[in-house]
N, C-alpha and C positions, 0 to 999 in steps of 0.2 A: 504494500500500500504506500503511497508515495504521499508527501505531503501537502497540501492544500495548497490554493495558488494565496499572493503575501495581502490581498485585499479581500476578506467575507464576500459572499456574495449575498445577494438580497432577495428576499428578507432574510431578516437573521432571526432569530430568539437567543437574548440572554436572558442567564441564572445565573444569583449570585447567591451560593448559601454559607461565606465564608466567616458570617457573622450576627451579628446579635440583630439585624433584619433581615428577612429572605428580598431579594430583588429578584423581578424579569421585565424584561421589556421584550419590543418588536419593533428592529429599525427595519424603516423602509427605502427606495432604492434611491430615495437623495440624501440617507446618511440622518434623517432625522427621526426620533421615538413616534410610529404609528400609535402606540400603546405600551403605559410603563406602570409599572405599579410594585411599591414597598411594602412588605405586609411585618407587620409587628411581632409575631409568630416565627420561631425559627422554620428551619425548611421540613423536620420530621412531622411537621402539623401544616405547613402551606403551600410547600410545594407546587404539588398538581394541581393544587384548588388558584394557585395564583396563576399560573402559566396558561390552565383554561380558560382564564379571565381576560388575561390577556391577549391571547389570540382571538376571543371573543370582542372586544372591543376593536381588535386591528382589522377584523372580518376575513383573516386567515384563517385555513387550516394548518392542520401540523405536519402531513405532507407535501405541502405548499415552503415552508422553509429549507432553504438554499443553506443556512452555516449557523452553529450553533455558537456562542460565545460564550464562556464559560470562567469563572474565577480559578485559578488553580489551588488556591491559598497560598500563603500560609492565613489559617482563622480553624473553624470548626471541624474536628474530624470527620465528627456524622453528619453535617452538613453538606459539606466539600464530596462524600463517599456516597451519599443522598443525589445530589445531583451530575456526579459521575455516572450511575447507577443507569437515571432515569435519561440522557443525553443516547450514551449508549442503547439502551432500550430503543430507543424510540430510533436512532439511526437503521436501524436493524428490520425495524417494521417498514421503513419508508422504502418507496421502487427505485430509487438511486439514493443511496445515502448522502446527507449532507456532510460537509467538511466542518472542519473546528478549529477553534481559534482559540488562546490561552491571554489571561492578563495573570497578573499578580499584584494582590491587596495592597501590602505595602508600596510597589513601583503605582498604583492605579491613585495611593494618596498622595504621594509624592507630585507624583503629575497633574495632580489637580490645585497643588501648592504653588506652585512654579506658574501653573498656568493663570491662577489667582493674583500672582504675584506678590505673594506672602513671604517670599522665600528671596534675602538680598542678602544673606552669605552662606555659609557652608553650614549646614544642618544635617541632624540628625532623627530619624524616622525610628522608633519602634515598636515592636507589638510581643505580647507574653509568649513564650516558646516553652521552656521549662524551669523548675524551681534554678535563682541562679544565673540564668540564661534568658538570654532575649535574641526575636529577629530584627536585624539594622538593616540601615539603608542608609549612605551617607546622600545626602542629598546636594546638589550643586548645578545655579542654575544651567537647564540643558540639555542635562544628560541625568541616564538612569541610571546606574550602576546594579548589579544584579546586589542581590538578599542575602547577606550570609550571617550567619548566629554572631552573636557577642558576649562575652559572659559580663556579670558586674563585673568586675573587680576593673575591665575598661572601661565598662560606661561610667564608671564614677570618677575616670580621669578624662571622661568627656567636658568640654569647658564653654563647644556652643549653645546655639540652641537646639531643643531638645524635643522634639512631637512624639507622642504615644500614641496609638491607635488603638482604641479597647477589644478586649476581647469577650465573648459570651459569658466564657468561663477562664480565669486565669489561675497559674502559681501564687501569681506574687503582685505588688502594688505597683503601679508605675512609681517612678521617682518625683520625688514634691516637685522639684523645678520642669517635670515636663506639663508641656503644653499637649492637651487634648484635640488630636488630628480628626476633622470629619472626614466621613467615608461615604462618596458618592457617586455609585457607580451612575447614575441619571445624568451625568457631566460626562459620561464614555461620548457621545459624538464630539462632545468637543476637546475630545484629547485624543483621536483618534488617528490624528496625523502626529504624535510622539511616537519618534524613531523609537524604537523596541517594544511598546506597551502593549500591544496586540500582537499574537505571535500563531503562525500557522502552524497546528502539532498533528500526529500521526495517533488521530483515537483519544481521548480526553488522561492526560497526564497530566498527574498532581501533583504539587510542591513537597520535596522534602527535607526539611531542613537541616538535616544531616546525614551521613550514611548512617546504613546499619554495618553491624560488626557481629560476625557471626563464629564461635569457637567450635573447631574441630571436633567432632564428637569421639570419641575411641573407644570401643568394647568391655576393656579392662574393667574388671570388679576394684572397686575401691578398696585398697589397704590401709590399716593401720598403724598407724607407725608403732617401732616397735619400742618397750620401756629402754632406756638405756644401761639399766642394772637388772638382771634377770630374779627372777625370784625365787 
């Protein structure tokens, strides 16, 4: 399977269930929301009831959509695996499957910083990863740079400024000095022409914020060590 061409085709449907709202829309072929809607409810309770709606309003069917756009995270596991789920499904029913397209939450707030012009020096973007740990983003106007983890012990020799992006469910508090990031995927047309923010992918591929790391398994029955004075 080869990868989608670097512009959606139209119509599209996004889903976004990387966070503490479920998002879908339906842009249509001049790049503007046919139909968009935020539902307060995570995606395990709004899902399907939101994306019916919305194609109900757009006067689409779901056959009728050309590329699906989709958040990759980092944000909600079962969200993020919710809407992986149901993309797929639904490519799979259709007579030509649709192509996919990937953003990423922290590059999607980023981008909407920058494009606000909120952002007039070098900043910092994060969101909860694990206890300890956070996902960054150094922000700079322009450019995206990709997501990579940061533990505290750097962020608190961080000295800019400082955006958090919340999460459903977290480890840990943001830090008192960050500044609380809105998250709007509704502003996707007009970020849409940010070099790397939309990205052609082969089948809906989720963010991972680090490897895993897997230990050889080996047959051996466990020994005890032995006393080192016999008895």
């Amino acid at each position: 399977m080869s990868l989608a061409p670097a512009a959606p085709a139209y119509p599209a449907l996004l889903i976004d269930g990387s966070g503490t709202c479920f998002y879908a829309g339906v842009l249509g072929s001049d790049g503007r929301w046919l139909a968009f809607e935020t539902a307060d409810e995570p995606a395990l309770e709004s899902l399907f009831a939101t994306v019916e709606h919305v194609l109900r309003q757009a006067a689409i069917e779901l056959d009728a959509i050309r590329a699906f756009i989709y958040c990759e995270g980092p944000g909600s596991v079962l969200g993020l695996r919710l809407c992986a789920m149901a993309i797929e499904t639904w490519r799979r029913l259709q007579p030509s499957p649709a192509s996919t397209y990937a953003y990423n939450s922290l590059q999607l707030a980023a981008a909407d910083l920058i494009h606000r012009a909120e952002i007039t020096q070098d900043a910092l973007l994060i969101s909860d990863w694990k206890k300890n740990s956070w996902n960054g983003l150094r922000i700079s106007a322009g450019a995206l740079p990709p997501v990579a983890p940061i533990h505290a012990d750097a962020l608190a020799d961080w000295t800019g400024p400082l955006y958090h992006l919340p999460a459903r469910k977290g480890w840990q508090a943001p830090p008192q000095n960050a500044i609380e990031a809105g998250y709007h995927p509704a502003h996707l047309p007009e970020l849409l022409n940010t070099p790397g923010l939309v990205r052609p992918t082969e089948g809906v591929v989720l963010y991972q914020s680090g490897l895993n790391t897997f230990q050889k398994w080996t047959p051996d029955r466990h020994r005890a060590t032995k006393s080192a004075t016999a008895s």
